[in-house]
ZAVEXBA-109094 format. One record per residue (C-alpha): residue in three letters; chain; y, x, z. Coordinates in nm, 4 decimals, always signed. Example, Ala and Ser with C-alpha at 12.3 -4.5 7.8 and 13.67 -1.06 7.14 Angstrom:
! ZAVEXBA-109094
 code unit    north     east       up
  ALA    A  -0.4500  +1.2300  +0.7800
  SER    A  -0.1060  +1.3670  +0.7140
***
This chain:
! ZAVEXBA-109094
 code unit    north     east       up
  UNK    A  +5.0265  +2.3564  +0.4412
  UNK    A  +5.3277  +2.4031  +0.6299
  UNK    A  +5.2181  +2.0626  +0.9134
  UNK    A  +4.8832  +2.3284  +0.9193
  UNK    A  +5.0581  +2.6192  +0.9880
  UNK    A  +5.3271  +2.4729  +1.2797
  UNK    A  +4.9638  +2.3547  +1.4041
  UNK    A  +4.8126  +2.6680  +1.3763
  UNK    A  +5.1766  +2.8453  +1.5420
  UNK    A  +5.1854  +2.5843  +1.8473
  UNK    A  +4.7854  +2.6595  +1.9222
  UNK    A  +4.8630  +3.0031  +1.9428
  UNK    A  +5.0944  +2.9369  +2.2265
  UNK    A  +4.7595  +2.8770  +2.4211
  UNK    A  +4.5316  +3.0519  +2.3078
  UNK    A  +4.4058  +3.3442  +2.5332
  UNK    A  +4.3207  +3.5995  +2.2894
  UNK    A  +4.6596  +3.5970  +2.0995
  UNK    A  +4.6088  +3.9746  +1.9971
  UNK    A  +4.2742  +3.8923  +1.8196
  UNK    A  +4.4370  +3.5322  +1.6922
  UNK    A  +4.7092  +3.6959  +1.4959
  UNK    A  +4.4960  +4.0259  +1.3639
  UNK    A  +4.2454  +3.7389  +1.2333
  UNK    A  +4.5493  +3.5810  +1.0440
  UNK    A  +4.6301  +3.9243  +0.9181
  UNK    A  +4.3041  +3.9833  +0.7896
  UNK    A  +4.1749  +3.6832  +0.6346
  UNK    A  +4.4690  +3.4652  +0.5685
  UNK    A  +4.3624  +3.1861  +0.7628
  UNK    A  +4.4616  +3.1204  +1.1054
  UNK    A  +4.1336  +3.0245  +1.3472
  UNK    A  +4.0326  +2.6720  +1.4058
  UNK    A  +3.7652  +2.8492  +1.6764
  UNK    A  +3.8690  +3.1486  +1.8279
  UNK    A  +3.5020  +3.2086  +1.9741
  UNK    A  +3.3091  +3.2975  +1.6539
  UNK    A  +3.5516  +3.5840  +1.6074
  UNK    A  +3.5513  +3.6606  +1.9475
  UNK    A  +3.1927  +3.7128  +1.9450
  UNK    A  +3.1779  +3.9031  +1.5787
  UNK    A  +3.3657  +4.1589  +1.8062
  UNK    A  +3.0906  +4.2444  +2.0569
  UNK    A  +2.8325  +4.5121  +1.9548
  UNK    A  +2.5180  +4.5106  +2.0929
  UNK    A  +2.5749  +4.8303  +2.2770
  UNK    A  +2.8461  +4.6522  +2.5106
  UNK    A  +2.6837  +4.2777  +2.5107
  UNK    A  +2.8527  +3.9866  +2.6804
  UNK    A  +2.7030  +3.7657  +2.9411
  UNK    A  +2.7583  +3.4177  +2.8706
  UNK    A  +2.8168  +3.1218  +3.1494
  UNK    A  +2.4681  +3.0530  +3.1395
  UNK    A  +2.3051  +3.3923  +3.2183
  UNK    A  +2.1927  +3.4932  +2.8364
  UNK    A  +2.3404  +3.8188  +2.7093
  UNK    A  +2.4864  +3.8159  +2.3267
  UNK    A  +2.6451  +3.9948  +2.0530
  UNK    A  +2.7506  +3.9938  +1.7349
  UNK    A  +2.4147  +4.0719  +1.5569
  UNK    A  +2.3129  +3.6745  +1.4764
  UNK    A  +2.6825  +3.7049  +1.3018
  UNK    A  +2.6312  +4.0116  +1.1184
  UNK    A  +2.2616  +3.8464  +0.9792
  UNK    A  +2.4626  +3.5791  +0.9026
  UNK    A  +2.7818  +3.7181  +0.7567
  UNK    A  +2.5299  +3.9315  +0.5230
  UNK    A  +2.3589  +3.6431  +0.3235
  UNK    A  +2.7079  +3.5221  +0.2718
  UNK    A  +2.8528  +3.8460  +0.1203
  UNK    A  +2.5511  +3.8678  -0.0772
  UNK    A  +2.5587  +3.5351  -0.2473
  UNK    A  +2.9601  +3.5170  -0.2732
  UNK    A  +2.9496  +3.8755  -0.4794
  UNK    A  +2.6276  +3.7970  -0.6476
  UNK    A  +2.8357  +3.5006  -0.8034
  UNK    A  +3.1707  +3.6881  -0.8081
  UNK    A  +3.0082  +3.9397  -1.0546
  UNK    A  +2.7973  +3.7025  -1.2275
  UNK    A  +3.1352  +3.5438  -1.3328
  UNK    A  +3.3180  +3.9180  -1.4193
  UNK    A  +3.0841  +4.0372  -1.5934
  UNK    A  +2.9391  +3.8048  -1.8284
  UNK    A  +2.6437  +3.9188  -2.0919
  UNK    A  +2.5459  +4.1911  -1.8433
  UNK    A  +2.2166  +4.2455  -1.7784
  UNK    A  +2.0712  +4.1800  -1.4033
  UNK    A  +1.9955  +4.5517  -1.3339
  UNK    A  +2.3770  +4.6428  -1.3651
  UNK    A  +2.4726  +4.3235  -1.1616
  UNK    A  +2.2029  +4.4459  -0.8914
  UNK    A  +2.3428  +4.7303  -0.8788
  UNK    A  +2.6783  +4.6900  -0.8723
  UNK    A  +2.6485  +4.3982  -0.6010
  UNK    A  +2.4569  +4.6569  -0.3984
  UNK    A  +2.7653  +4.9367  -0.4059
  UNK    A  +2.9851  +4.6880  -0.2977
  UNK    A  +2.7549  +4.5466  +0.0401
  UNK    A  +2.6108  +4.8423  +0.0823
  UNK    A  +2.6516  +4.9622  +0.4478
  UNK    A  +2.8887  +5.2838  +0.3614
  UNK    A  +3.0966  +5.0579  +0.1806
  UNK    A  +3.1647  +4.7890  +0.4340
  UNK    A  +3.2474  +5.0488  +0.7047
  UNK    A  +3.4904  +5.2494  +0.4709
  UNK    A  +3.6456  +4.8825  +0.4786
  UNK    A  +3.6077  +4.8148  +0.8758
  UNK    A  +3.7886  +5.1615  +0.9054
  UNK    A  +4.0994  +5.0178  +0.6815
  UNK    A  +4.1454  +4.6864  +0.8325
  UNK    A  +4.1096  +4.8599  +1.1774
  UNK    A  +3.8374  +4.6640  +1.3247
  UNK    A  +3.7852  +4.9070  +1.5496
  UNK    A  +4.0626  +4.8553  +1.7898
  UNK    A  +3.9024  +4.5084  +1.8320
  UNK    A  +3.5462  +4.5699  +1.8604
  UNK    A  +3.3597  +4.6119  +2.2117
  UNK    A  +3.1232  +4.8575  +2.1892
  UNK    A  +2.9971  +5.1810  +2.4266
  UNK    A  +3.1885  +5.5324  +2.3102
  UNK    A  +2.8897  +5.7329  +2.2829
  UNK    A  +2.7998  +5.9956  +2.0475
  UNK    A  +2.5577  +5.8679  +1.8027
  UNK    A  +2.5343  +5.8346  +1.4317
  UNK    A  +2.4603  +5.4600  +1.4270
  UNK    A  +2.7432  +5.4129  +1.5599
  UNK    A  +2.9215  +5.5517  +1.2681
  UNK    A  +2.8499  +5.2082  +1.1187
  UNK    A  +3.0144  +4.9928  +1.3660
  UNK    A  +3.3252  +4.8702  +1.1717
  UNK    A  +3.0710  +4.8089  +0.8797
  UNK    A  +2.8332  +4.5736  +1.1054
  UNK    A  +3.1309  +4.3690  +1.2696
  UNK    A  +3.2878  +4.3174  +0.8947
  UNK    A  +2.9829  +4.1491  +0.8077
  UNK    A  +2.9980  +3.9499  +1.1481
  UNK    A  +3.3596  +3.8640  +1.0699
  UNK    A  +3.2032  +3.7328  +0.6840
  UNK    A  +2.9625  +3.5422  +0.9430
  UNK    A  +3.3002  +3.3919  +1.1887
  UNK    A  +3.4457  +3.3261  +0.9102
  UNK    A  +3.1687  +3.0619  +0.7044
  UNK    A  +3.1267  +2.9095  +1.0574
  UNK    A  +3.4974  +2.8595  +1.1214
  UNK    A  +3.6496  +2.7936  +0.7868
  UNK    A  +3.3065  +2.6587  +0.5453
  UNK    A  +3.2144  +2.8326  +0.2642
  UNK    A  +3.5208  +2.7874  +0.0115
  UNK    A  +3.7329  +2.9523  +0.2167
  UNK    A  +3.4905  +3.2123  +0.2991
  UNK    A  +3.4368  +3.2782  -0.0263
  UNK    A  +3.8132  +3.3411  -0.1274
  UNK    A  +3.8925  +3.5594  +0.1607
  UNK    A  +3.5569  +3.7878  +0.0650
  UNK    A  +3.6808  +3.7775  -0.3584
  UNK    A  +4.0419  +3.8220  -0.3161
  UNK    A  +4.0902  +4.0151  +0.0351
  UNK    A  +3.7502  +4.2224  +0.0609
  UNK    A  +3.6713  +4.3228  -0.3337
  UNK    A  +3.9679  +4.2037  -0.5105
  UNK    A  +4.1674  +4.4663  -0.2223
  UNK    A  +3.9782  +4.7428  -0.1706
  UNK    A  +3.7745  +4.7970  -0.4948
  UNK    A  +3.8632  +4.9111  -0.8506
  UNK    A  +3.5876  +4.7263  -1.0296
  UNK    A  +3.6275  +4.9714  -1.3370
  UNK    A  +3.5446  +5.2955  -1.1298
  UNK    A  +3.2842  +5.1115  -0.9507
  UNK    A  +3.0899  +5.0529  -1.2442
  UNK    A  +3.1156  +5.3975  -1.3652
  UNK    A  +2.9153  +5.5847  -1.0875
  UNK    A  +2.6202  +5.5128  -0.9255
  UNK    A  +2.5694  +5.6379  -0.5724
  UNK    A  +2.3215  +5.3395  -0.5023
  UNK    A  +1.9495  +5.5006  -0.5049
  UNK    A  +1.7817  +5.1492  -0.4071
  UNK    A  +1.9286  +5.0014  -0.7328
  UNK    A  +1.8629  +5.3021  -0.9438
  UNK    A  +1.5196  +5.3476  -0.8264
  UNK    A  +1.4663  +4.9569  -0.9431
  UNK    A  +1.6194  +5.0063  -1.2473
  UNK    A  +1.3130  +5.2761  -1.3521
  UNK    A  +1.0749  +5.0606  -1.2325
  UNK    A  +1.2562  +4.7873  -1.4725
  UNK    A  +1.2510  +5.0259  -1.8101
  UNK    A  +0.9090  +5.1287  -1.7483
  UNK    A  +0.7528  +4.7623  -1.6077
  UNK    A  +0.6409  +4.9524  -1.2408
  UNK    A  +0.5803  +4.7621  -0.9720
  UNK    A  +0.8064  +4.8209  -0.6772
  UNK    A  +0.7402  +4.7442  -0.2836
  UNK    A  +0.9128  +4.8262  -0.0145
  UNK    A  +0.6943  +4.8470  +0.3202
  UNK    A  +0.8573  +4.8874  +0.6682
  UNK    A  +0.5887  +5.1078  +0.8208
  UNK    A  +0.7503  +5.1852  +1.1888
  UNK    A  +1.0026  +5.1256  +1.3906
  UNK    A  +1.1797  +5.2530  +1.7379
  UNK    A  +1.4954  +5.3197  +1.9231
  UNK    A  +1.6215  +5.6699  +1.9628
  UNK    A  +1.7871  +5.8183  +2.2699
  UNK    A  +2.0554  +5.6258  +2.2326
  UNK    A  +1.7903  +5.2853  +2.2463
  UNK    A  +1.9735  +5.2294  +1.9070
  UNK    A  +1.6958  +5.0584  +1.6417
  UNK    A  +1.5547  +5.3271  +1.3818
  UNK    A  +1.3575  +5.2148  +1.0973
  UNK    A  +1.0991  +5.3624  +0.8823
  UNK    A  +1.0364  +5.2153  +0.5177
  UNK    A  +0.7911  +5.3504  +0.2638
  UNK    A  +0.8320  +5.2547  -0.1138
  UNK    A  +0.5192  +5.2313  -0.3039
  UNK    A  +0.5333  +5.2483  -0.6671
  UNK    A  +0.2784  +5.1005  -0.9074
  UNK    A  +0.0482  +5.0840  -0.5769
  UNK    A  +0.1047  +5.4698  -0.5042
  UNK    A  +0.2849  +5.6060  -0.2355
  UNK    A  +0.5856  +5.7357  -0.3344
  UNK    A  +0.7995  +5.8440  -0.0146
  UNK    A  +0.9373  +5.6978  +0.3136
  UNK    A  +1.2806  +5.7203  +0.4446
  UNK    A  +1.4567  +5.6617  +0.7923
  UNK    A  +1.8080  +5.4777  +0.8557
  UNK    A  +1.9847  +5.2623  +1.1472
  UNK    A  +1.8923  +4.9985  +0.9722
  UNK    A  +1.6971  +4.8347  +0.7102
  UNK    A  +1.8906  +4.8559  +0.4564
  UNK    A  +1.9560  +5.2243  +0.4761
  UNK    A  +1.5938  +5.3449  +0.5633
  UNK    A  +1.5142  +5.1589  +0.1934
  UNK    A  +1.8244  +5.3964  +0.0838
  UNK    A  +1.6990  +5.7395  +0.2011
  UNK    A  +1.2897  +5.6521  +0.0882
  UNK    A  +1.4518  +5.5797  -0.2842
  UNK    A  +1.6528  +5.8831  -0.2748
  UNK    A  +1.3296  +6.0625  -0.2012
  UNK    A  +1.1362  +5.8638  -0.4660
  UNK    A  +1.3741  +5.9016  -0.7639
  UNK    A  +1.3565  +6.3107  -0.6710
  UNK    A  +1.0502  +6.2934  -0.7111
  UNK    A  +0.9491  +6.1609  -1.0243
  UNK    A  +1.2520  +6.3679  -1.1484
  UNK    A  +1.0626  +6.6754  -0.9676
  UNK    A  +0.7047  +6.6459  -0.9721
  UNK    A  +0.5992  +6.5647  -1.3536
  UNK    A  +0.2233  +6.4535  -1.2452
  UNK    A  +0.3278  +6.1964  -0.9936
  UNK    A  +0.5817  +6.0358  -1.2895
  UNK    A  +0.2633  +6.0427  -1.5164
  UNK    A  +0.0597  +5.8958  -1.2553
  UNK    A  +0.3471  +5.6145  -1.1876
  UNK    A  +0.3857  +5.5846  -1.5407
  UNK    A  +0.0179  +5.5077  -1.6329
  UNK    A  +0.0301  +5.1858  -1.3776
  UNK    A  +0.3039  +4.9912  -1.5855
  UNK    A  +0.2005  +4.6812  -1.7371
  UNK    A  +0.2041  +4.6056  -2.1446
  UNK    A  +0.3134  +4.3034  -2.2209
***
């Protein structure tokens, strides 16, 4: 450990991007074997960078990347916690944990965004910015280090650090989950159907996701991404089979008797 870090120490000598060398040592507790991953986590797709050979990128491929990793590496972190509980709790506790507000709330902390390179603009994707370059960092990470170490610095510097499990547990803020929960209890069919999608003013991606439930239209919702348009069309749903007693009897009557 101690030849690795004198190794680590003398390459930061040369490295160019000493600033963003030591904050990823901070961060994760490793020190980078490849500074260019993490460089590259740190470009949004608002401010791209042109590489030698003419092709623009960002960090998007990252955060894709850096998202399958968080979900499998909590998946099995709670799995392991919480043993005897039953998959809609672990779904839905996995899913407060990823889920986008979450991740950004921890961006914020760790200060990600004196690092990322992105246009100052007014808009409310951009809200999410320290969220989508955490996940890209996840992604830097598994490339740099492999998976083992990926998978400690996400369980003992990303949950472990900023999440009381207990309190977590206790309140439910997650409509997605919630919603599939119902559909669980009363054996209802769930699908989630992206049924348009566009860039605002800002030529920022909006999506537009419809959940159908037991084959009937429920609602549709719009987010920044994915993930959040599936979000706001739950919301919507679970208000109204709380609201609108016919269209709960009319979900109802579809579920399947086993």
């Amino acid at each position: 450990m101690l030849l690795s870090n004198a190794i680590s120490l003398i390459k930061l000598l040369f490295v160019k991007d000493k600033e963003l060398y030591l904050f990823i040592h901070r961060v994760t507790g490793y020190y980078p074997r490849d500074i260019k991953p993490y460089q590259l986590a740190m470009i949004h797709r608002s401010k791209p960078l042109k590489l030698a050979d003419g092709r623009w990128a960002n960090n998007e491929r990252l955060e894709f990347l850096g998202d399958a990793v968080l979900d499998n590496v909590v998946a099995d972190f709670l799995y392991d916690t919480f043993p005897g509980k039953h998959e809609g709790f672990l779904t839905s506790t996995r899913a407060k944990i990823v889920q986008r507000e979450s991740l950004n709330r921890i961006g914020n902390i760790l200060h990600l965004d004196r690092h990322v390179h992105a246009l100052t603009h007014s808009s409310s994707h951009n809200s999410y910015i320290c969220g989508n370059a955490l996940e890209a960092l996840v992604g830097a990470v598994y490339l740099d280090q492999g998976y083992k170490r990926c998978r400690r610095f996400i369980i003992n510097r990303l949950i472990k650090k900023h999440f009381d499990l207990n309190d977590l547990v206790k309140t439910d803020q997650n409509f997605k989950s919630r919603l599939i929960e119902w559909t669980q209890k009363y054996r209802v069919t769930i699908e989630y159907e992206l049924v348009d999608s566009y860039c605002d003013a800002d030529k920022n991606p909006v999506f537009r996701t419809a959940v159908i439930l037991g084959g009937i239209y429920a609602s549709d919702g719009v987010g920044y991404s994915k993930k959040e348009s599936h979000q706001n069309a739950s919301k919507t749903a679970l208000e109204r089979l709380q609201h609108d007693p016919q269209f709960c009897e009319q979900v109802l009557s579809t579920a399947t008797i086993e």
